[in-house]
C-alpha positions as CSV (number, residue, x, y, z in Angstrom):
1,X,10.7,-4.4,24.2
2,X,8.4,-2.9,21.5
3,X,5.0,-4.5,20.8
4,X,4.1,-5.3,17.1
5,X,0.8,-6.2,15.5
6,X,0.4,-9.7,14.3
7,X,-1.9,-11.1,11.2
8,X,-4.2,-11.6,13.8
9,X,-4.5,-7.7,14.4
10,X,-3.8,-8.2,18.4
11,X,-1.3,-6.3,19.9
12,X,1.4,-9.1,20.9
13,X,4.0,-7.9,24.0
14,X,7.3,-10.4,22.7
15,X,10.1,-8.7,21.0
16,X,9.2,-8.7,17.1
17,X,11.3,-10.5,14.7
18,X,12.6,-7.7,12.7
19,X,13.1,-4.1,13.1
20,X,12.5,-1.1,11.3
21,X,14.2,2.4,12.2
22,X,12.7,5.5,12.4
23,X,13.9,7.1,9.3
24,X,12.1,4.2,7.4
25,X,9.0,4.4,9.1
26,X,9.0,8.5,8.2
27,X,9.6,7.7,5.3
28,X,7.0,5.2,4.8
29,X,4.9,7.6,6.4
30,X,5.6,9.9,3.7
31,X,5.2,7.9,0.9
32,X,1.8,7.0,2.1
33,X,0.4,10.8,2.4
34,X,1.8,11.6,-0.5
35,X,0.2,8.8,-2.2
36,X,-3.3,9.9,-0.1
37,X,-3.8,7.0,1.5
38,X,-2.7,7.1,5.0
39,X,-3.6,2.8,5.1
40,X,-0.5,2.2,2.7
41,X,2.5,-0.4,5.0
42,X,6.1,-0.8,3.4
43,X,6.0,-4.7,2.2
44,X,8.9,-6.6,2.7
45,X,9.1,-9.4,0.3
46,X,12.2,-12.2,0.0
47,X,12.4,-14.4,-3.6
48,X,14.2,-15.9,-5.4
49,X,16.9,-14.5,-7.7
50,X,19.2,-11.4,-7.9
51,X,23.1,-11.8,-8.1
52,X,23.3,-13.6,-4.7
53,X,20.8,-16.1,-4.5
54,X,17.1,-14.2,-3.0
55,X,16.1,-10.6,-3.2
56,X,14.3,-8.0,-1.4
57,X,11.4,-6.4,-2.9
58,X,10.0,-3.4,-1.1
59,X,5.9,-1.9,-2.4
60,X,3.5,0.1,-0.4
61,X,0.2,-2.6,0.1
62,X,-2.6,-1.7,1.9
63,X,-3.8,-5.9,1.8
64,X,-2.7,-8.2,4.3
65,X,-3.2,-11.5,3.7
66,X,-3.8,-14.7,5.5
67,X,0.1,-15.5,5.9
68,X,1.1,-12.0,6.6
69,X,2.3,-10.2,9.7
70,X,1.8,-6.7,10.4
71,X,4.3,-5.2,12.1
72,X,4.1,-1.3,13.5
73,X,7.5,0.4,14.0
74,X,7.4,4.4,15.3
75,X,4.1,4.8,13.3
76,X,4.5,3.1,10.0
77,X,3.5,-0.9,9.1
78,X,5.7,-3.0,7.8
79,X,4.8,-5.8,6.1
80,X,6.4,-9.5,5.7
81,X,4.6,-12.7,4.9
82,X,5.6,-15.8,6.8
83,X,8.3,-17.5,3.9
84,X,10.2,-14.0,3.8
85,X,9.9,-13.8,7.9
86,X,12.3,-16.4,7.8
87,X,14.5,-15.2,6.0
88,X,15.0,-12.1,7.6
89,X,14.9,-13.3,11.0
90,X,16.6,-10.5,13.1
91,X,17.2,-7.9,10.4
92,X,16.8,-4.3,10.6
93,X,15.1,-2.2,7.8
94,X,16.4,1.5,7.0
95,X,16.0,4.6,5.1
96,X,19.2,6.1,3.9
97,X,19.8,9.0,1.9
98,X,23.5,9.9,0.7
99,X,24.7,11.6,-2.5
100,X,24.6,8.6,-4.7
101,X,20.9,7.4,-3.7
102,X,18.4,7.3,-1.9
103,X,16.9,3.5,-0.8
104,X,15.1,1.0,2.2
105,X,18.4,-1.0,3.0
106,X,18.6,-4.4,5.3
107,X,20.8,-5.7,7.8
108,X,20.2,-8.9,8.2
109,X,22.3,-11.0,10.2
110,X,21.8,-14.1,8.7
111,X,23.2,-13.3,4.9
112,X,26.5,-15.2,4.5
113,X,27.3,-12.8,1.3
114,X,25.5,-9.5,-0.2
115,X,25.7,-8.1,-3.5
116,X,27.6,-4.8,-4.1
117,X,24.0,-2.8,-4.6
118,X,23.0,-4.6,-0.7
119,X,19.6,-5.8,-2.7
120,X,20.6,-9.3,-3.0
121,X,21.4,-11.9,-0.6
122,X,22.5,-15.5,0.1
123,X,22.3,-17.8,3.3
């Protein structure tokens, strides 16, 4: 069981909704020193459009709003206001490099279909 931080900045015991591996979270960790601001959290944001139906949008934010949660995954935030948390319900947010690209990729277990480029999605 891994404890995340909700909007309410309160660490919360319960199993977090999503999950986020350690190569993301170094390499959100080294998008933020590199940027020098050592505040900066991945965002994770679903909407409408792309190929399949919704998108994911990924931006470094140092804001959280009032319908955000803030989740903390082996030293990095991450992101995800309430309408995308639904959406993503169960997913697990990576950092993969191979020798075509380099990209944040989802799993989430609740897309029915995925486009070919994994950054659109429908239910």
């Amino acid at each position: 069981m891994k404890d995340y931080i909700s909007s309410m900045n309160h660490i919360a015991t319960e199993t977090p909704p999503v999950s986020m591996t350690a190569s993301a979270a170094a390499r959100v960790q080294k998008l933020a020193t590199g940027e020098g601001n050592p505040n900066l959290m991945l965002r994770l944001a679903v909407s409408g459009g792309g190929c399949s139906g919704f998108s994911y949008g990924f931006s470094l934010d140092e804001a959280v709003t009032g319908d955000d949660k803030v989740f903390e995954f082996h030293g990095a935030k991450l992101v995800i206001d309430d309408t995308s948390l639904g959406l993503l319900n169960g997913s697990q947010i990576d950092y993969v490099e191979d020798l075509l690209a380099a990209s944040f990729r989802i799993t989430n277990p609740n897309a029915k279909s995925t486009c070919g480029c994994g950054t659109s999605f429908s239910l």
